[in-house]
Backbone as CSV, one residue per row, in Angstrom:
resi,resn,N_x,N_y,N_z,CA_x,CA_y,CA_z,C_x,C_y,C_z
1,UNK,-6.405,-4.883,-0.246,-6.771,-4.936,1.154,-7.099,-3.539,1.660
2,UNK,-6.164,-2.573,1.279,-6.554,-1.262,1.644,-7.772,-0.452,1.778
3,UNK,-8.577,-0.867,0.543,-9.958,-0.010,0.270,-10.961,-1.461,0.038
4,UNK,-10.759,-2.610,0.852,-11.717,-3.472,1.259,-12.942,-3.024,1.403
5,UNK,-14.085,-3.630,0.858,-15.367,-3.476,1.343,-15.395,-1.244,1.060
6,UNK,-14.783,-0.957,0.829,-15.002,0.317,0.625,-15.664,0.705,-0.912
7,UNK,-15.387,0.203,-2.052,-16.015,0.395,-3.818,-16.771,-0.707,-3.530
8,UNK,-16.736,-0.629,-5.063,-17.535,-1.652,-6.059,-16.501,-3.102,-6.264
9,UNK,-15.391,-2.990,-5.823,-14.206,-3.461,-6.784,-14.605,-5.043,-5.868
10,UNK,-14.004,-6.024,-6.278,-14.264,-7.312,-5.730,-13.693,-7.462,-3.939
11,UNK,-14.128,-8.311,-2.931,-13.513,-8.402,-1.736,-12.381,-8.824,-1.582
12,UNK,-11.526,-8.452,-0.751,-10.262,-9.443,0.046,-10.451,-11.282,-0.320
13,UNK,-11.725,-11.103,0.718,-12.507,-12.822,0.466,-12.272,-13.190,-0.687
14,UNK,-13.054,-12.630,-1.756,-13.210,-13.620,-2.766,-11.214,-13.869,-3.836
15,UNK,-10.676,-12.646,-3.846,-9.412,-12.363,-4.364,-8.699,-13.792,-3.418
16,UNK,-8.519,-13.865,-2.735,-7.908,-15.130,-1.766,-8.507,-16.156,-2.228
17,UNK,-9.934,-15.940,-1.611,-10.623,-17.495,-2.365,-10.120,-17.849,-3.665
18,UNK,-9.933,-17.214,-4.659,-10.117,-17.179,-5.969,-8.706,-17.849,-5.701
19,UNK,-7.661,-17.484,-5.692,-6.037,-17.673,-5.321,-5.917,-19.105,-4.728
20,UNK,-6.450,-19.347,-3.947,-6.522,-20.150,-3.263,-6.986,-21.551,-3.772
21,UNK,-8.016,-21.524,-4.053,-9.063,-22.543,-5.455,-7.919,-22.862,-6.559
22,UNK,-7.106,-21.816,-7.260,-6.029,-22.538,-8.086,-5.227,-23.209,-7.513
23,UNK,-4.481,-22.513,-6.357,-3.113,-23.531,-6.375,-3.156,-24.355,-5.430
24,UNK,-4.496,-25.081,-4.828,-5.047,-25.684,-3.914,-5.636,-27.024,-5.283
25,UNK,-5.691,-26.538,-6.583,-6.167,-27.358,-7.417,-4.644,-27.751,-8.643
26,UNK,-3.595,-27.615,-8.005,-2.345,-27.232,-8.711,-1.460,-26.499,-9.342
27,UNK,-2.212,-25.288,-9.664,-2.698,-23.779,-10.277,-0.800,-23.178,-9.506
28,UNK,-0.213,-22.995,-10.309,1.116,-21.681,-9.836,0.585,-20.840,-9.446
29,UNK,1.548,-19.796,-8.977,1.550,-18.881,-8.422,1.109,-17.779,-9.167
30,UNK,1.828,-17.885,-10.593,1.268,-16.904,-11.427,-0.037,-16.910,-12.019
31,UNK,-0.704,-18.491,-12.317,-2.085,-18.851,-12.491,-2.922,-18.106,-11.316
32,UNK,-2.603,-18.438,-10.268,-3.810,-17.815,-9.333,-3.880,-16.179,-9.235
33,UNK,-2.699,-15.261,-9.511,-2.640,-14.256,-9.765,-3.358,-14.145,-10.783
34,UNK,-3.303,-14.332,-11.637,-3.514,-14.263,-13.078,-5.587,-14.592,-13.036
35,UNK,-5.870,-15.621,-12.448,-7.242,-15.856,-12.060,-7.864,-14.817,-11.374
36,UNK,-6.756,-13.927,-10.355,-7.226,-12.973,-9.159,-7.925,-11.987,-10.251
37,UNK,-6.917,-11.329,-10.812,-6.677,-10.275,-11.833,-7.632,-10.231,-12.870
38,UNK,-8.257,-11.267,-13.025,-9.328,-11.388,-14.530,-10.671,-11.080,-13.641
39,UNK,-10.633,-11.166,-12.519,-11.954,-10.700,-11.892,-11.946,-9.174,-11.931
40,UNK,-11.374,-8.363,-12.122,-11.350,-7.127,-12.132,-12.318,-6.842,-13.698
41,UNK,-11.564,-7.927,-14.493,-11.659,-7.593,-15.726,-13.040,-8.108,-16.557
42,UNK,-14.114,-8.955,-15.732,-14.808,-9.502,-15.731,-15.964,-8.691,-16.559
43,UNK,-16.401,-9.287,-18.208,-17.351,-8.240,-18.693,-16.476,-7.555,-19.535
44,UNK,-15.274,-7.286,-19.614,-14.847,-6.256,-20.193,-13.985,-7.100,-21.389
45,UNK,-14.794,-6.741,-22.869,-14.546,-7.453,-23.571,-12.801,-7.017,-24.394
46,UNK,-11.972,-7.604,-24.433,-10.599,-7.789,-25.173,-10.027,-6.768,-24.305
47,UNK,-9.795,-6.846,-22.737,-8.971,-6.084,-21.390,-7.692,-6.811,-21.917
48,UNK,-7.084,-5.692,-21.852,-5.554,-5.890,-22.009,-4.689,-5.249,-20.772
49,UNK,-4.138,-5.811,-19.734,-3.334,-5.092,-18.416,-1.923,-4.536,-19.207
50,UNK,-1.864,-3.791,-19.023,-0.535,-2.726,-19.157,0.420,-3.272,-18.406
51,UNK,2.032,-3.014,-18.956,2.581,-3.533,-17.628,3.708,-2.739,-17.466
52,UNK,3.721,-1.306,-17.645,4.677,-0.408,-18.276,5.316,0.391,-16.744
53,UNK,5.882,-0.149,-16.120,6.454,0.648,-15.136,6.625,2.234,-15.158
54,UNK,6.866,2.958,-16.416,6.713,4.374,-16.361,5.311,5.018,-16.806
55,UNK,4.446,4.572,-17.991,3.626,4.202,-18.138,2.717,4.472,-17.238
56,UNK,2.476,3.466,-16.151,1.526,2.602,-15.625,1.245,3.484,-13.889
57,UNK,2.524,3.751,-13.660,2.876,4.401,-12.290,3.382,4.994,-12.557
58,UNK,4.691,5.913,-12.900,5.517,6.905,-12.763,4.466,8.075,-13.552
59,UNK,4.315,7.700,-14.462,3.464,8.928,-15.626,1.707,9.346,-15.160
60,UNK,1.261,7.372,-14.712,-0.327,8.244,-14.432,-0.319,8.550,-12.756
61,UNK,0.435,8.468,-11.960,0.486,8.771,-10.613,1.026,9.850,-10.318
62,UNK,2.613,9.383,-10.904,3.579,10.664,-10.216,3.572,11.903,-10.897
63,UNK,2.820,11.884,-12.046,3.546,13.289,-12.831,2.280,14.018,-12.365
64,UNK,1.103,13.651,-11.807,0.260,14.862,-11.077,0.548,15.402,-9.611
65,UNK,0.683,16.655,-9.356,1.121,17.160,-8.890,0.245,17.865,-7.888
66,UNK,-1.032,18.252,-8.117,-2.420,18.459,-7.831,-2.696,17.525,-6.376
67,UNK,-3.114,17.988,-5.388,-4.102,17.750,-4.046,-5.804,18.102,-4.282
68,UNK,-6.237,16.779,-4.101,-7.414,17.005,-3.856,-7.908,17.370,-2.254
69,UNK,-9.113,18.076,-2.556,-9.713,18.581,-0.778,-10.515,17.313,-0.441
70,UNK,-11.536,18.110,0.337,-12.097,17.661,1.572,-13.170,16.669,0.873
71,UNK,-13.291,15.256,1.019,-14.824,15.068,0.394,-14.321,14.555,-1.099
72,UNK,-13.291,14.198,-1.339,-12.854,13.419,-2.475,-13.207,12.051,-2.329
73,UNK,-13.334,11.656,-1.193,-13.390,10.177,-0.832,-12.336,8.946,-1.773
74,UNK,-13.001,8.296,-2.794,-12.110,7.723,-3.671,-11.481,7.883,-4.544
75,UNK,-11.626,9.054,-4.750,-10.838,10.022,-6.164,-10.106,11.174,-5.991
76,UNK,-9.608,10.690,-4.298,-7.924,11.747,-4.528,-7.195,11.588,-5.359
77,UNK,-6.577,12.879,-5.506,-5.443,12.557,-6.078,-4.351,12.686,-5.047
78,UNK,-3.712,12.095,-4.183,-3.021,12.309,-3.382,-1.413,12.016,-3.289
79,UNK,-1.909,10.450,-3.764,-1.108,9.620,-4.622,0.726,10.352,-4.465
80,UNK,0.985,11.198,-4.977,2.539,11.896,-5.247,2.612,12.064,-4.041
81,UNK,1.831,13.121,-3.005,2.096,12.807,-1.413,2.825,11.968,-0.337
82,UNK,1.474,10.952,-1.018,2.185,9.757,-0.361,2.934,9.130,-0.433
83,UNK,3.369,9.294,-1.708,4.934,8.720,-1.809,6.033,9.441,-1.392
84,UNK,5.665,10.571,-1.576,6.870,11.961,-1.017,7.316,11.180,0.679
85,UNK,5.954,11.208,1.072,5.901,10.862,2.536,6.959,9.289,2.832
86,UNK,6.546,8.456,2.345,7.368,7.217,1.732,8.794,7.148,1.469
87,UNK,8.778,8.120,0.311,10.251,8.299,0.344,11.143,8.654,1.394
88,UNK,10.777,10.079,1.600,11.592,10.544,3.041,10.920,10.578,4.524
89,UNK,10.338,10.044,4.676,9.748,9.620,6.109,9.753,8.518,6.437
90,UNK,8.550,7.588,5.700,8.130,6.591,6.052,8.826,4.851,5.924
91,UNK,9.258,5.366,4.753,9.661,3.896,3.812,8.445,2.705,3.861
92,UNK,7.336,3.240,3.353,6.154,2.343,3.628,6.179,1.569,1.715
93,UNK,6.600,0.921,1.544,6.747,0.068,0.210,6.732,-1.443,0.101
94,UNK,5.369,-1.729,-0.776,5.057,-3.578,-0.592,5.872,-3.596,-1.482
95,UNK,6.532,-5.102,-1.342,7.348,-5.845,-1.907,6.654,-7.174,-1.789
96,UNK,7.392,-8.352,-2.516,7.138,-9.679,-2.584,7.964,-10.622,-1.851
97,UNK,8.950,-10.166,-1.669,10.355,-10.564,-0.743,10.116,-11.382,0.458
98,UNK,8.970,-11.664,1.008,8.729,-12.364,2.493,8.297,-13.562,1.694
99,UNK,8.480,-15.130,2.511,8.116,-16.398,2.584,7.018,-16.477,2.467
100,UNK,6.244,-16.078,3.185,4.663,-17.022,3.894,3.865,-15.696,3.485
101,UNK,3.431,-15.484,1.870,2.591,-14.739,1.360,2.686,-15.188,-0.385
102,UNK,1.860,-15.157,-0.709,1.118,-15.321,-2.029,1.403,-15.274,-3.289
103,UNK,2.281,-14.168,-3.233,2.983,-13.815,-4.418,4.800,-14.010,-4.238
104,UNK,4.914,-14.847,-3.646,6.795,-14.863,-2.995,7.182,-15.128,-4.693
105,UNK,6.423,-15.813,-5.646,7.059,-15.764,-7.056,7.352,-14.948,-7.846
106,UNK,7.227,-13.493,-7.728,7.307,-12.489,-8.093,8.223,-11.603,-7.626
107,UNK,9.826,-12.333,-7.673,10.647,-11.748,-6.774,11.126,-10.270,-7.389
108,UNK,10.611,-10.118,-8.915,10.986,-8.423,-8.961,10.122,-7.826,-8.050
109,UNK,8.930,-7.867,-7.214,9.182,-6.090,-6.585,9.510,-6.136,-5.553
110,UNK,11.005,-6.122,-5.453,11.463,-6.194,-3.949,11.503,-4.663,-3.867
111,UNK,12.535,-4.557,-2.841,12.668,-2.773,-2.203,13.432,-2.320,-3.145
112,UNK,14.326,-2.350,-3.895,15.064,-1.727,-4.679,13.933,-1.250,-6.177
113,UNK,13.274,-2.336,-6.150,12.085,-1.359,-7.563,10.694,-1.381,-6.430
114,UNK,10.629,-1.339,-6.075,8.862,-1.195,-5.223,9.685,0.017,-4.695
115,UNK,10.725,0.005,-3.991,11.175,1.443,-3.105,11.648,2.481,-3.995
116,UNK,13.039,2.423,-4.184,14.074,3.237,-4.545,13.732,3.625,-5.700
117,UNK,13.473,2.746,-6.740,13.095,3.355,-7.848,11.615,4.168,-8.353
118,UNK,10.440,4.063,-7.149,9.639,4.850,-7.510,10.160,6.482,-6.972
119,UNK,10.778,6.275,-6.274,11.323,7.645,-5.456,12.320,7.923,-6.493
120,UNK,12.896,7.615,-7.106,14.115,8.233,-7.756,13.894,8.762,-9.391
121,UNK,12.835,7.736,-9.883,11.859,8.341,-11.047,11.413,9.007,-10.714
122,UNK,9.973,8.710,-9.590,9.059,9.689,-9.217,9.283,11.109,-9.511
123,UNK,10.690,11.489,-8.626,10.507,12.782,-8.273,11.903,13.046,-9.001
124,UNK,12.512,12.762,-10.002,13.791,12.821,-10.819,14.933,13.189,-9.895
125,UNK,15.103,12.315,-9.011,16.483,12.351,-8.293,17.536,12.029,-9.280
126,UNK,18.310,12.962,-9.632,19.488,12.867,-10.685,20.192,11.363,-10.306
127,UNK,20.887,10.711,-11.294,22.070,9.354,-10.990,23.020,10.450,-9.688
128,UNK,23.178,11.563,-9.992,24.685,12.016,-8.623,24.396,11.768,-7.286
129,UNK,22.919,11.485,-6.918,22.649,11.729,-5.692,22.662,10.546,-5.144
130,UNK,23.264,10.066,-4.004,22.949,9.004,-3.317,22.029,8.613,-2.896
131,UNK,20.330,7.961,-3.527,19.435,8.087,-2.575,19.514,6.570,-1.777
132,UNK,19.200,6.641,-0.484,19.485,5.157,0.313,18.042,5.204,1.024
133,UNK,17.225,5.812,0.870,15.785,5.638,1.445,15.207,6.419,2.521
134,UNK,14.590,6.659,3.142,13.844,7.374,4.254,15.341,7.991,4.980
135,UNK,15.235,9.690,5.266,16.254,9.867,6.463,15.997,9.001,7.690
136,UNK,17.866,9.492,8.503,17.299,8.520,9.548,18.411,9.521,10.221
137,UNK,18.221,8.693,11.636,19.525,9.604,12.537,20.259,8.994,13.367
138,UNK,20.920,9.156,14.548,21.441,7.695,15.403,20.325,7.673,16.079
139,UNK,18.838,8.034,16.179,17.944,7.769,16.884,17.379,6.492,15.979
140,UNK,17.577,6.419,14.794,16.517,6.039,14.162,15.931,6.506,12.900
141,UNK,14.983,5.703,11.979,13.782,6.817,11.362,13.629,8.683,11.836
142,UNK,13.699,9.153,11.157,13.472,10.494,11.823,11.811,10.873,12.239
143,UNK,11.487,10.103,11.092,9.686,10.076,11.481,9.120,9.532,12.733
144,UNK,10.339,8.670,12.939,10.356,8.126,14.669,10.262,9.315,15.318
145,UNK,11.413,9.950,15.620,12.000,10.998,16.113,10.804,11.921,16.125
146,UNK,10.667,12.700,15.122,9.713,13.844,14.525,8.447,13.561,14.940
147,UNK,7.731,12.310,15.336,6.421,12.463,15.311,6.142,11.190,16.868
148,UNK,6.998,11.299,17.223,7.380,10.319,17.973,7.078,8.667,18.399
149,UNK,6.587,8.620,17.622,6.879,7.163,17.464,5.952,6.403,17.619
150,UNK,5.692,5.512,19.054,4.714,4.900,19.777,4.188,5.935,21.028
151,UNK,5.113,6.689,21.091,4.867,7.787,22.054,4.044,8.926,21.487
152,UNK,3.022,8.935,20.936,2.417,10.235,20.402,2.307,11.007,21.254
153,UNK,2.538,12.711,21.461,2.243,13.069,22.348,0.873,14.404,21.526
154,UNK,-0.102,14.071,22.430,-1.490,14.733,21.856,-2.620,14.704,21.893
155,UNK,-3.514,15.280,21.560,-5.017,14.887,22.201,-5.727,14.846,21.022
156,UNK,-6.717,14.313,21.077,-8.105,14.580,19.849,-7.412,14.155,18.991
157,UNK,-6.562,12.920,18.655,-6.097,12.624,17.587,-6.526,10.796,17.204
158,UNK,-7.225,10.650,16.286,-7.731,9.337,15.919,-6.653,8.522,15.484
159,UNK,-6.669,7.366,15.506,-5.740,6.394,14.681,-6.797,5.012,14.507
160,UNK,-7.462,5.112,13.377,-8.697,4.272,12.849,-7.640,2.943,12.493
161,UNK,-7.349,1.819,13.377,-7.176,0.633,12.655,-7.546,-0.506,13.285
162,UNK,-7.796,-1.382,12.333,-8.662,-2.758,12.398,-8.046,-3.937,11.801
163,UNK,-8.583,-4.982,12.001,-8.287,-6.247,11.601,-7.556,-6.040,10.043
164,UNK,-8.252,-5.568,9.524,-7.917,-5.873,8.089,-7.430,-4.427,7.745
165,UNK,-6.893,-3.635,8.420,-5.776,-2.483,7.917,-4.119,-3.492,7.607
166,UNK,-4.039,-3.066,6.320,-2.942,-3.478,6.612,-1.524,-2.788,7.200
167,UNK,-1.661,-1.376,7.029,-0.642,-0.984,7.782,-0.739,-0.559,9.596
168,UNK,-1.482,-1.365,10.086,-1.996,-1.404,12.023,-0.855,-1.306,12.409
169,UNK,0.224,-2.183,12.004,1.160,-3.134,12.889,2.549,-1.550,12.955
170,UNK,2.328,-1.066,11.841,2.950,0.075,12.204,2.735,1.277,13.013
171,UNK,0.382,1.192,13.476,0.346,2.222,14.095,0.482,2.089,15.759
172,UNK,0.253,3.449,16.743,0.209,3.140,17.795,-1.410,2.000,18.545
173,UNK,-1.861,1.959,17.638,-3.280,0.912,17.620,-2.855,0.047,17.136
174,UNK,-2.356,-1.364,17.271,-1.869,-2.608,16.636,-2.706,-3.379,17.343
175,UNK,-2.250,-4.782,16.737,-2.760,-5.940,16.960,-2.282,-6.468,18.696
176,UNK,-1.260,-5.640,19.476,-1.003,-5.853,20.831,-1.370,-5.139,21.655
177,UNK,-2.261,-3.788,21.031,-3.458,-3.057,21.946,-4.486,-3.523,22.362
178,UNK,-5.115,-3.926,23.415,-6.441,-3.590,23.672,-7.466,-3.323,22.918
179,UNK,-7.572,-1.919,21.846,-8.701,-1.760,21.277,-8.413,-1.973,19.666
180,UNK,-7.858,-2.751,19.709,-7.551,-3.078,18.013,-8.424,-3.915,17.818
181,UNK,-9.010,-4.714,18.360,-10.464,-5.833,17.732,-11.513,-5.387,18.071
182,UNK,-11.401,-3.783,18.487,-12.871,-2.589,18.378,-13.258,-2.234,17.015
183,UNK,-11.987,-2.818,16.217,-11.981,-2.063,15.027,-12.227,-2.976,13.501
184,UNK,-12.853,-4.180,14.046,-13.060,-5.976,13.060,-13.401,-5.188,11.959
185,UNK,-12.653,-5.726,10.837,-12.573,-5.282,9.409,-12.575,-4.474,9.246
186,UNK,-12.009,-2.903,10.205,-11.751,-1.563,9.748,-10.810,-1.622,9.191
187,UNK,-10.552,-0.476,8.266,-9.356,0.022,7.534,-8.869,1.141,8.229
188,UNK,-7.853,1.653,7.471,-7.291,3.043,8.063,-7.792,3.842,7.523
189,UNK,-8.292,3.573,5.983,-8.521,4.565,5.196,-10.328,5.079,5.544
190,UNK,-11.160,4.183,6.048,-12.268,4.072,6.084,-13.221,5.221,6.987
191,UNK,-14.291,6.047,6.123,-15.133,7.166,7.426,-15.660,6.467,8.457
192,UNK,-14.994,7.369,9.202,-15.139,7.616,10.781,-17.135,8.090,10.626
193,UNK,-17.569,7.389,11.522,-18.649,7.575,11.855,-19.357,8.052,13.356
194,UNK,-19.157,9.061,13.770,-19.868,9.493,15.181,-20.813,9.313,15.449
């Protein structure tokens, strides 16, 4: 959903459709995944998916260390950032754990391996350390606190989100603003155009 309509890579649309067409035709949960997933792979003769948790994420994500600049567009490397940010700020981590979504059969990536454990590999938090997730304070999130919240205080500052961002609902532009359906099928991630 993130980089929708942004590559080459297949749509939101059709990934749903596709999902949808199986287990609308009896198709599990893991079949329609499994159907989603071969569209990626489409053409590519004897694709084999990896499924190596250190491997796959910890080794080709986290162990670069490197920022890309200005004008990378789809080939940051940013990636370790944002999880830094994740870890101790944000706690921004998909899981499968909610009812009324697609993959609820896939109850490993809840928060304890989608969260804690990319942060605690990631960045080799020793076993001594207690990690319990994003600081917080009796205010709250500190990222609450620190950046203030719904209250931004500031000027000349954009917050690009749209229908199909999926993280809106966390910004001060949500789905209970006013100009959030200025923004039909924007992303967050998507150029700003003047």
């Amino acid at each position: 959903v993130q980089y929708n309509l942004q590559s080459a890579g297949p749509t939101v649309e059709l990934l749903c459709d596709t999902m949808a067409n199986v287990t609308d035709n009896g198709g599990s949960a893991l079949e329609a995944f499994a159907a989603a997933t071969a569209i990626f792979y489409e053409g590519v003769e004897g694709a084999c998916i990896s499924s190596s948790f250190q491997k796959d994420y910890i080794d080709m994500y986290m162990a670069n260390t490197s920022f890309s600049g200005l004008g990378c567009d789809l080939d940051c490397t940013s990636t370790r950032q944002w999880i830094y940010q994740s870890c101790n700020e944000f706690g921004y981590f998909q899981t499968t754990t909610g009812t009324d979504q697609p993959f609820a059969g896939f109850k490993f990536a809840n928060i304890e391996t989608a969260g804690k454990q990319v942060c605690v590999q990631g960045f080799g938090i020793p076993d001594s350390v207690d990690y319990n997730g994003p600081k917080s304070n009796a205010k709250g999130p500190v990222a609450n606190t620190r950046y203030g919240g719904r209250a931004v205080e500031g000027t000349n500052i954009t917050m690009p989100n749209g229908n199909c961002d999926p993280w809106h609902a966390l910004s001060v532009v949500n789905k209970t603003d006013p100009f959030y359906n200025s923004g039909a099928g924007m992303l967050h991630r998507r150029k700003l155009a003047f």
